[in-house]
C-alpha positions in Angstrom: -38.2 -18.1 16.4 -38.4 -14.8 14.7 -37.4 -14.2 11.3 -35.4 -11.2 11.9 -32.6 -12.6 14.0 -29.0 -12.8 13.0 -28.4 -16.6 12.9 -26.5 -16.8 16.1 -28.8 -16.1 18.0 -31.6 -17.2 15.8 -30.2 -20.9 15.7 -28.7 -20.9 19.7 -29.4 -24.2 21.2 -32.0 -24.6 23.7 -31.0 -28.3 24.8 -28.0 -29.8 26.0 -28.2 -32.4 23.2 -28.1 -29.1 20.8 -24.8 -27.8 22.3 -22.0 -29.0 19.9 -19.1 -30.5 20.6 -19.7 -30.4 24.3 -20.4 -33.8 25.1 -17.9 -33.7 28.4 -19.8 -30.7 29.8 -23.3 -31.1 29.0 -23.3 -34.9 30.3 -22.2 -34.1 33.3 -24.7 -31.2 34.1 -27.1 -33.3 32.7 -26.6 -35.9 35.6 -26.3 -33.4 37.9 -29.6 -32.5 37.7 -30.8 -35.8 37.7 -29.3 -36.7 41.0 -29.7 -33.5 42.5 -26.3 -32.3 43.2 -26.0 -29.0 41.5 -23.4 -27.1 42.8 -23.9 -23.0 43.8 -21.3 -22.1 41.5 -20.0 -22.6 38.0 -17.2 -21.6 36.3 -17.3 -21.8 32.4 -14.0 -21.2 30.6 -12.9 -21.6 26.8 -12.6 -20.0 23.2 -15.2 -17.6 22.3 -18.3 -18.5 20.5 -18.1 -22.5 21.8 -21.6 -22.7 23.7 -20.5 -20.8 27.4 -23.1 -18.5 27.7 -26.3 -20.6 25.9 -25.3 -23.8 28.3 -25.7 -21.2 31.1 -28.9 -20.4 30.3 -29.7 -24.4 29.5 -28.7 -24.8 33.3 -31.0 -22.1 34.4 -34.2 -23.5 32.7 -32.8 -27.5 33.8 -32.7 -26.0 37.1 -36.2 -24.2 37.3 -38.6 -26.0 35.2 -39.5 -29.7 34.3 -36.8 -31.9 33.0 -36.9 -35.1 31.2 -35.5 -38.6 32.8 -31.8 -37.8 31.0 -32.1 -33.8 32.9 -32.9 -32.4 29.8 -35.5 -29.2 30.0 -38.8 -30.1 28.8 -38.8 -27.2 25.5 -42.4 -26.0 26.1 -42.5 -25.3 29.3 -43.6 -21.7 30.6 -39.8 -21.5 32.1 -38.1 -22.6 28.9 -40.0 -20.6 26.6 -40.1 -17.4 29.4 -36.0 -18.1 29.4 -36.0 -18.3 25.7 -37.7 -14.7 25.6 -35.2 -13.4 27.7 -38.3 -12.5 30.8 -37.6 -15.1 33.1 -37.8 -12.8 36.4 -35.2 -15.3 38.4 -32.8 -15.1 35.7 -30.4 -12.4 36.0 -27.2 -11.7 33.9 -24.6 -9.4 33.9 -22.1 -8.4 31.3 -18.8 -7.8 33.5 -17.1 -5.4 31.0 -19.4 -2.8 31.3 -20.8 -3.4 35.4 -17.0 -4.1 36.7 -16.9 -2.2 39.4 -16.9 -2.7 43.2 -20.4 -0.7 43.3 -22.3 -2.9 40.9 -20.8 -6.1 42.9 -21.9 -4.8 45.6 -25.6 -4.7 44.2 -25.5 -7.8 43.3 -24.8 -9.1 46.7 -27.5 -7.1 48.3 -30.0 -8.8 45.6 -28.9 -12.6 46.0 -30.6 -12.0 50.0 -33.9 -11.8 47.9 -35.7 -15.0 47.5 -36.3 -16.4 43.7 -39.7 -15.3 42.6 -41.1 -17.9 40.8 -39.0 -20.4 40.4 -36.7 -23.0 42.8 -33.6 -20.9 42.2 -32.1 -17.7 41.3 -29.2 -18.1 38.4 -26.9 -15.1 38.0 -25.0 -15.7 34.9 -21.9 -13.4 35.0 -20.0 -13.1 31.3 -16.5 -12.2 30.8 -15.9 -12.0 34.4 -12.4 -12.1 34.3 -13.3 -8.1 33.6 -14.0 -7.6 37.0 -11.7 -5.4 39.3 -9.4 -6.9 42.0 -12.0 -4.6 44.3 -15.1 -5.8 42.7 -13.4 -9.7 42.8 -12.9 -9.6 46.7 -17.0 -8.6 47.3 -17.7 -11.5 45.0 -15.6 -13.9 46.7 -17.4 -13.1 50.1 -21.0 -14.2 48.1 -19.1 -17.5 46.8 -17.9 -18.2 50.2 -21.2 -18.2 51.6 -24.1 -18.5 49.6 -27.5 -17.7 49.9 -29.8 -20.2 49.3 -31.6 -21.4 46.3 -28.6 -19.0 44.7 -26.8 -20.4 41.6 -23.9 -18.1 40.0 -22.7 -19.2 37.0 -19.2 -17.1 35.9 -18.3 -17.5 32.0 -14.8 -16.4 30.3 -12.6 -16.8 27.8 -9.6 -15.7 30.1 -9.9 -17.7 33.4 -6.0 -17.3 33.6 -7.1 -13.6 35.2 -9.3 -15.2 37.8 -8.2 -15.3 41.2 -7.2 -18.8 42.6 -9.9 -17.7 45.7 -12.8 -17.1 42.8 -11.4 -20.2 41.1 -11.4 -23.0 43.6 -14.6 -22.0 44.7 -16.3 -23.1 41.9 -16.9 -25.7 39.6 -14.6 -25.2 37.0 -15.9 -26.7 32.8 -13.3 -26.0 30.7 -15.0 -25.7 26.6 -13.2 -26.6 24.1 -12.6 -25.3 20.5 -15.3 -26.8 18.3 -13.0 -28.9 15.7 -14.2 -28.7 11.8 -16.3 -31.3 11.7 -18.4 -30.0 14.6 -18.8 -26.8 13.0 -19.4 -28.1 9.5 -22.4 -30.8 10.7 -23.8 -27.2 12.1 -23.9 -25.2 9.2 -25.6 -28.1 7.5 -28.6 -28.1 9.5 -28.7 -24.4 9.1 -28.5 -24.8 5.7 -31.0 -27.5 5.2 -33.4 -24.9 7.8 -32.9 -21.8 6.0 -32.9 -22.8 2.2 -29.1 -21.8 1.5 -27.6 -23.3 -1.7 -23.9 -24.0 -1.7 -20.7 -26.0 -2.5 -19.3 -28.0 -0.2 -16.3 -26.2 -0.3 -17.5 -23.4 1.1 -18.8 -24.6 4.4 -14.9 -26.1 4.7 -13.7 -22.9 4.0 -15.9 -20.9 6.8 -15.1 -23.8 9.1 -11.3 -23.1 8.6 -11.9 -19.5 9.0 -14.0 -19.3 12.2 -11.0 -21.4 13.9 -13.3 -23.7 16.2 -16.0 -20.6 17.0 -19.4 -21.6 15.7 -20.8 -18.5 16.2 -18.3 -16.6 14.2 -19.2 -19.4 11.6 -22.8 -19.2 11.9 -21.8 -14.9 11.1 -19.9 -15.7 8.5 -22.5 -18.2 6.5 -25.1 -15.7 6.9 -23.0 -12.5 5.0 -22.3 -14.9 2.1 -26.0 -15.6 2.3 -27.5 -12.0 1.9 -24.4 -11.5 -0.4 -24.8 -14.3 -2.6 -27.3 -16.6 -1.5 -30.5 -14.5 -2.0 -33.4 -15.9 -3.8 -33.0 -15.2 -7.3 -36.4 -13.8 -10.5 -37.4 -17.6 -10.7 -37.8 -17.7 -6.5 -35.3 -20.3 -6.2 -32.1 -19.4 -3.9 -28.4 -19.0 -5.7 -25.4 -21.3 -4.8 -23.2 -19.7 -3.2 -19.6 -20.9 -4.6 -16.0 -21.5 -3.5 -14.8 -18.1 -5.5 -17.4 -15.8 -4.0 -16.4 -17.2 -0.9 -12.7 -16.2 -1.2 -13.7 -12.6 -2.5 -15.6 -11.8 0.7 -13.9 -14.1 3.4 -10.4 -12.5 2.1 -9.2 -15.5 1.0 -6.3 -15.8 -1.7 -6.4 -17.7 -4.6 -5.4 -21.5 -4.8 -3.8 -21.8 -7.0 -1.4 -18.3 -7.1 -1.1 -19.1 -3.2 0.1 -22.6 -4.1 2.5 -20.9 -6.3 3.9 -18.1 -4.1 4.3 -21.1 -1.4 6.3 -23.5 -3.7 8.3 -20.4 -5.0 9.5 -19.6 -1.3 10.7 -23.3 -0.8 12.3 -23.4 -4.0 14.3 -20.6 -2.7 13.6 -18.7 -6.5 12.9 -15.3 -5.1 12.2 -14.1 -9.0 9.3 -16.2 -9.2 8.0 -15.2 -6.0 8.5 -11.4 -6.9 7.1 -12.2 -10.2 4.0 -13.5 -8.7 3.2 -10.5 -6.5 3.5 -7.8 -8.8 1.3 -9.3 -11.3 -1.4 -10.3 -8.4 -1.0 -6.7 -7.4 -1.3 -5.1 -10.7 -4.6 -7.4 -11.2 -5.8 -5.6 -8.0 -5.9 -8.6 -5.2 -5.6 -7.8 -2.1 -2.0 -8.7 -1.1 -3.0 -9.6 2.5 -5.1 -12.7 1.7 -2.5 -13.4 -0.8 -0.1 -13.7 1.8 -3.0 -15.5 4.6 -3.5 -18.0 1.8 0.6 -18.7 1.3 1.0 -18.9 5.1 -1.7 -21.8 5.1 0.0 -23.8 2.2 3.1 -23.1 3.8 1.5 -24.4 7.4 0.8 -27.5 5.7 4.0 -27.5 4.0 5.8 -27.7 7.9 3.5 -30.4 9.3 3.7 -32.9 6.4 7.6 -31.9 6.7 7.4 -32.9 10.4 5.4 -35.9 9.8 1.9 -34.4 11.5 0.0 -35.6 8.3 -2.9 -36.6 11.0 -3.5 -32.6 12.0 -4.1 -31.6 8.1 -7.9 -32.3 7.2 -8.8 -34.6 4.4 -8.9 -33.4 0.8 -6.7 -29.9 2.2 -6.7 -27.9 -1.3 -3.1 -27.3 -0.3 -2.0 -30.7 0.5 -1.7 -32.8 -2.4 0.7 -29.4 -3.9 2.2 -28.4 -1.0 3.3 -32.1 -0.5 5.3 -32.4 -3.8 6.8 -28.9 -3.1 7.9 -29.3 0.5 10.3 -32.7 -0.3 13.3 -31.1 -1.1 13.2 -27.9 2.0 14.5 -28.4 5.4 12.2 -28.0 8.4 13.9 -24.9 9.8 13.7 -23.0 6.3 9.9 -23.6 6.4 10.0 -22.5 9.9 12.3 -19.0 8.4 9.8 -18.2 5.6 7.0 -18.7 8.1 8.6 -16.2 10.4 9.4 -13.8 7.6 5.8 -14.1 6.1 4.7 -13.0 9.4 6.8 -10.1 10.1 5.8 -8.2 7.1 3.9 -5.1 8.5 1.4 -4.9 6.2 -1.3 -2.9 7.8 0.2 0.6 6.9 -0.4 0.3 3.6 -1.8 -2.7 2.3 -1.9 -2.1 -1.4 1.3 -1.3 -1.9 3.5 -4.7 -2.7 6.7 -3.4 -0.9 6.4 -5.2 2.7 5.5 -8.8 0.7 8.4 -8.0 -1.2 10.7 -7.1 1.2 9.3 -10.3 3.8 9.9 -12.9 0.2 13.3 -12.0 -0.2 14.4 -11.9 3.5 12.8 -15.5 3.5 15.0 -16.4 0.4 18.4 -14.8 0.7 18.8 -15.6 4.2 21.3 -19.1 4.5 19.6 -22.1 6.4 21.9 -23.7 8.8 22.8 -27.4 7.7 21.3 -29.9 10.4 24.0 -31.1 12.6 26.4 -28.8 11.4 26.1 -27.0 15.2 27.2 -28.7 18.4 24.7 -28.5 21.4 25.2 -25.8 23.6 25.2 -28.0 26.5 27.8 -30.6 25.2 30.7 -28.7 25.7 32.4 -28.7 22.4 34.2 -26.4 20.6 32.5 -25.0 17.4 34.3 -25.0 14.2 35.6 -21.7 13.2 32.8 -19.9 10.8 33.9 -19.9 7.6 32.8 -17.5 4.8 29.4 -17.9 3.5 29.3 -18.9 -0.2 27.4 -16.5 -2.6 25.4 -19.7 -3.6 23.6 -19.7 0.0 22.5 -16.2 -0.1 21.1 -15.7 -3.8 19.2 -18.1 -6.0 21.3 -20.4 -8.5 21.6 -19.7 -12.3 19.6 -22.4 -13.2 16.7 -21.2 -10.4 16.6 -18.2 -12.5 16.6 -19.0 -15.7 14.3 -22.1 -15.0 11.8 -21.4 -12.3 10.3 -23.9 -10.5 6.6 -24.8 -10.9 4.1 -25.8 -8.7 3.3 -29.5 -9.4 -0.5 -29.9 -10.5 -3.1 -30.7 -8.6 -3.6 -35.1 -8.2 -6.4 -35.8 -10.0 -8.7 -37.9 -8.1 -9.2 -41.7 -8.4 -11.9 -43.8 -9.9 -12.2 -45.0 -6.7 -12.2 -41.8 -4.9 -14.6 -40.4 -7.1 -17.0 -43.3 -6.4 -16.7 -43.2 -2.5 -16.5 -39.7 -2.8 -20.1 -39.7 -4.0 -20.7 -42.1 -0.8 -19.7 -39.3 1.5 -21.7 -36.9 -0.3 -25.2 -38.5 0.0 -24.6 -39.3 3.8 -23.8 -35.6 4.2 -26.5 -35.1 6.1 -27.7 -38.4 7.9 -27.7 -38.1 11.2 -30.6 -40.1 13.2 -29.1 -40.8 16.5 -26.1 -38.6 17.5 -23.3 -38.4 14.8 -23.5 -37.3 11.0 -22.4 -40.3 9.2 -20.4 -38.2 5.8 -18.4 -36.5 8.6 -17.1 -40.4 10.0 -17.2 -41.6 6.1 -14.3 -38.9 5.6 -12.1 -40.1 8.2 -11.3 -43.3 6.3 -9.4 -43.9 2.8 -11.0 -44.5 -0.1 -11.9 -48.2 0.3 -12.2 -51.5 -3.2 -14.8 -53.9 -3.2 -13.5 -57.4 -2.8 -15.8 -60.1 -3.9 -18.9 -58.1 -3.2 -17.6 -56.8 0.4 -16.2 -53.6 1.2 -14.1 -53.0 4.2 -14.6 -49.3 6.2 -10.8 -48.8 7.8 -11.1 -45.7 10.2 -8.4 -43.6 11.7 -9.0 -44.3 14.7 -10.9 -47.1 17.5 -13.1 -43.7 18.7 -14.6 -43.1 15.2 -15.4 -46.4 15.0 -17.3 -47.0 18.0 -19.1 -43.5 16.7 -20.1 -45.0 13.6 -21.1 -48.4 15.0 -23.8 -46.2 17.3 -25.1 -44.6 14.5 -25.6 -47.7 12.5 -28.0 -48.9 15.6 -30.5 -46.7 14.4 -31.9 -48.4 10.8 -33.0 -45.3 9.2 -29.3 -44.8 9.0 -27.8 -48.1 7.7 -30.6 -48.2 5.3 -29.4 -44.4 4.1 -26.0 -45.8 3.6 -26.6 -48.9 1.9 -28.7 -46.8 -0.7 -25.8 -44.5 -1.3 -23.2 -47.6 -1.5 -25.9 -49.0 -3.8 -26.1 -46.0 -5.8 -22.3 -45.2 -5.5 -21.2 -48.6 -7.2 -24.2 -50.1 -9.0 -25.1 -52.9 -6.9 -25.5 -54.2 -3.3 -22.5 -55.1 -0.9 -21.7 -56.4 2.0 -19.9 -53.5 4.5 -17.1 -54.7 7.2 -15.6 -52.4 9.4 -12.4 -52.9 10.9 -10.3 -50.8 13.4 -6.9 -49.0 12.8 -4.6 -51.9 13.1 -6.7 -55.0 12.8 -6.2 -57.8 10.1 -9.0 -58.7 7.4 -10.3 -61.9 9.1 -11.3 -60.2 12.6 -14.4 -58.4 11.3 -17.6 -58.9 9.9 -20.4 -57.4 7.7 -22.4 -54.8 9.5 -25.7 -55.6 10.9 -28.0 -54.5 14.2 -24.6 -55.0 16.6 -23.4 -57.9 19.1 -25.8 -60.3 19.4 -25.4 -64.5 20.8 -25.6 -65.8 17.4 -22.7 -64.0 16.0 -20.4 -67.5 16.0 -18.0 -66.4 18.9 -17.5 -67.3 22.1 -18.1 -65.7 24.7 -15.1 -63.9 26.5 -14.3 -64.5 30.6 -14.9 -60.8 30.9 -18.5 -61.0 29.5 -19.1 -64.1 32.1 -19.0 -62.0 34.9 -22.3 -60.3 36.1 -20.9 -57.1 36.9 -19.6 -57.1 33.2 -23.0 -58.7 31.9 -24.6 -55.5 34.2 -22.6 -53.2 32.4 -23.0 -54.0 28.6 -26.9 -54.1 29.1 -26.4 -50.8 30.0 -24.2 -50.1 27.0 -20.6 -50.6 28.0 -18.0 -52.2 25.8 -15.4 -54.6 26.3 -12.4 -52.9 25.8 -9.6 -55.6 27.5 -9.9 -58.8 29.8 -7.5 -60.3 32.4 -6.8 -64.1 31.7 -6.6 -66.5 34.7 -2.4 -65.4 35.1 -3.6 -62.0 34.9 -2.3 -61.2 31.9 -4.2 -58.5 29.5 -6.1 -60.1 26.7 -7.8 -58.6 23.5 -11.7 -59.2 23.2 -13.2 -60.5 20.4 -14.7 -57.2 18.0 -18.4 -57.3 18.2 -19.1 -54.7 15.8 -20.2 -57.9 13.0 -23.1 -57.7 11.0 -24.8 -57.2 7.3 -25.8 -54.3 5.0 
């Protein structure tokens, strides 16, 4: 790779295996390969930035040079590396925004008659095709309808809603999806780790949050607080980059004044609000992430309100706050100050406080509607007759004014928190088989050890199954039962268990299901199409009893430290 390339492109993956958070796609093109059925056209949809266009070109080299058993392309092969180069004579791709026209689709059909040069097929890879014209739509349909041979297209977008059905249903459609946090943080780990960049751990969360599910807008976005901040320093050795430098240049508010400004708004004290943007704007912040920053507390502030507490990431630097502030408002006045936060037209003149002021007090004068005080439309009753608002419902109270509410502080962490924090920490960066083991070890509470055991409870039957795969490889269980070791001064025994499962169904964590584990065997795993099917690596999930009613297998995710 050269040393001159922005990371995106520097760090694009060259492997299915490298495509993140892709598994649905890349598996299935994967055994396509291997069995020979690959389709003459693909259509690629999703967000921007989520792996469209590099799994094109993964195809194209899977499809031309020598693959592995699992259709993966072997990496130093004269295709791959030609590909890689971008001089791969049977590789062809066109940018639709700028060669939309019915003329240029035209030229592209006259060239798919041509016969690959070198390799076994031809791969046109058309991006953001949805560009196209409705002229320039109709001469491609024709080449979809019938295709040359030895002619793969492959059509990416972020906007397949503009396709035409035609286009559409003659393809094979993968639909991308938006890369989640944990996806993109595991990423900028290993770019880290590569490249020699220093910094907190809050700051990969924070670019994560920001790139919204694109991990090449966060691989951008890691690299500008890198030449910013990040540079080596007079001793050689590189500078961590840290959470406030991260705010200053991501435009991120403050914390803590955002925190403040949010719990201000619910408290319905529109002097404390006003009181806290004229002195941010007098200090010279800019009022726009001041008012990105209150609109995420306040985000927070609606789903713990509607009782989403699932959707709001572990250790949220809003949550603990915002969840304190949020008891006494009503769901539809955090939906009103939402609203009015995002009405305020600040791009006029964004250093002026007016707009911010003007969108804070039209989120606290305006009344809130008591629930249940309005009949359905559709239930045919009469409403009551208005009456007069009281002045109380419009302004702030006495005592709101002459005692503004406070944000509550921040919950200081547990003993026990701090120690498994420290757990999740050191496995930050294990990863020996497929999944990063800090990301699982943060989708569990803090767990106690009980007469030298300690039980992993995770949020969900999926993680677990992911953690129980990467514990098959013993580079990683002996990773973790260092860092356990570390974390709490001597050696324990590690259970898992599942979401709702009671203490006495698991055991310690060892090397997986095995015949000595105690337990019978189930009816299920009697069967030879069942026995086939877990030597190939299936799981049990459910059995039919003799009356053929649904039973529960027995876990075998038991074993030791």
């Amino acid at each position: 790779m050269t040393t001159n390339q922005v990371f995106y492109r520097k760090w694009r993956p060259t492997r299915f295996d490298e495509v993140a958070g892709q598994q649905h796609v890349t598996q299935t093109l994967k055994r396509a390969i291997t069995s020979g059925r690959v389709a003459h056209a693909y259509l690629f949809t999703g967000p921007r930035g989520v792996g469209k266009t590099s799994t094109a070109r993964i195809l194209a080299k899977a499809l031309n040079s020598e693959v592995t058993e699992d259709g993966e392309p072997i990496a130093d092969s004269e295709v791959s590396i030609a590909i890689d180069e971008g001089r791969y004579m049977d590789l062809i791709e066109i940018d639709a925004a700028s060669n939309r026209g019915i003329d240029d689709i035209r030229k592209l059909r006259e060239n798919v008659q041509f016969r690959p040069v070198s390799g076994k097929y031809k791969v046109y890879i058309i991006d953001e095709v949805h560009m196209l014209t409705e002229p320039a739509f109709n001469a491609l349909l024709k080449t979809l309808e019938e295709p040359p041979p030895n002619i793969v297209m492959i059509l990416a977008t972020t906007d397949a809603q503009k396709l035409p059905a035609t286009v559409i249903s003659r393809c094979q459609r993968f639909d991308f999806k938006r890369l989640s946090n944990d996806d993109v943080i595991e990423r900028l780990i290993e770019v880290c780790e590569a490249e020699g960049i220093e910094a907190e751990p809050g700051v990969l969360e924070m670019i994560a949050r920001i790139a919204w599910g694109s991990l090449r807008d966060a691989e951008n976005l890691l690299e500008q607080l890198f030449i910013s901040y990040g540079q080596a320093g007079d001793d050689g050795e590189p500078t961590e980059i840290t959470e406030d430098q991260a705010r200053e240049l991501l435009g991120l508010g403050d914390t803590a004044t955002s925190t403040e400004l949010a719990s201000a708004l619910l408290a319905k004290d529109a002097g404390l609000a006003l009181t806290v943007i004229n002195r941010e704007a007098q200090r010279g912040v800019d009022l726009r992430a001041l008012r990105s920053g209150t609109v995420d507390a306040l985000r927070v502030a609606l789903l713990l309100k509607a009782g989403v507490e699932d959707s709001i990431s572990q250790g949220s630097e809003f949550a603990e706050v915002m969840a304190t502030a949020a008891k006494p408002a009503r769901l539809n006045q955090i939906l009103h100050i939402l609203t009015s936060l995002g009405q305020a037209d600040m791009k006029a003149n964004s250093s002026s406080p007016l707009p911010l002021e003007l969108a804070v007090l039209k989120a606290t004068t305006r009344p809130v509607a008591a629930s249940g005080s309005e009949a359905p439309a559709s239930s045919g009753a009469v409403p009551a007759r208005p009456q007069a608002p009281r002045q109380e419902a419009y302004a702030p109270s006495t005592a709101q004014r002459s005692e503004p509410a406070q944000p509550a502080p921040r919950r200081e962490r547990t003993p026990r928190e701090e120690q498994w924090g420290k757990v999740v920490w050191a496995m930050r960066r294990t990863k020996n088989r497929r999944f990063v083991v800090g990301s699982l070890l943060r989708n569990i509470e803090a767990p106690e050890p009980v007469d030298g055991k300690i039980a992993l409870r995770f949020k969900s039957n999926a993680l677990k199954n992911n953690f129980m795969e990467e514990m098959q490889d013993q580079r990683s269980k002996d990773a973790l039962k260092a860092a356990i070791t570390e974390a709490y001064g001597s050696e324990l025994d590690l259970q898992v268990r599942s979401p709702h499962e009671t203490d006495d169904r698991e055991g310690p964590l060892g090397n997986g299901p095995s015949s000595d584990t105690g337990q019978p065997k189930t009816a299920a795993e009697g069967s030879a199409m069942v026995r086939a099917a877990l030597a190939m690596g299936a799981t049990v999930i459910a059995e039919e009893d003799a009356d053929g009613s649904e039973g529960t297998p027995p876990d075998t995710s038991d074993t030791g430290s």
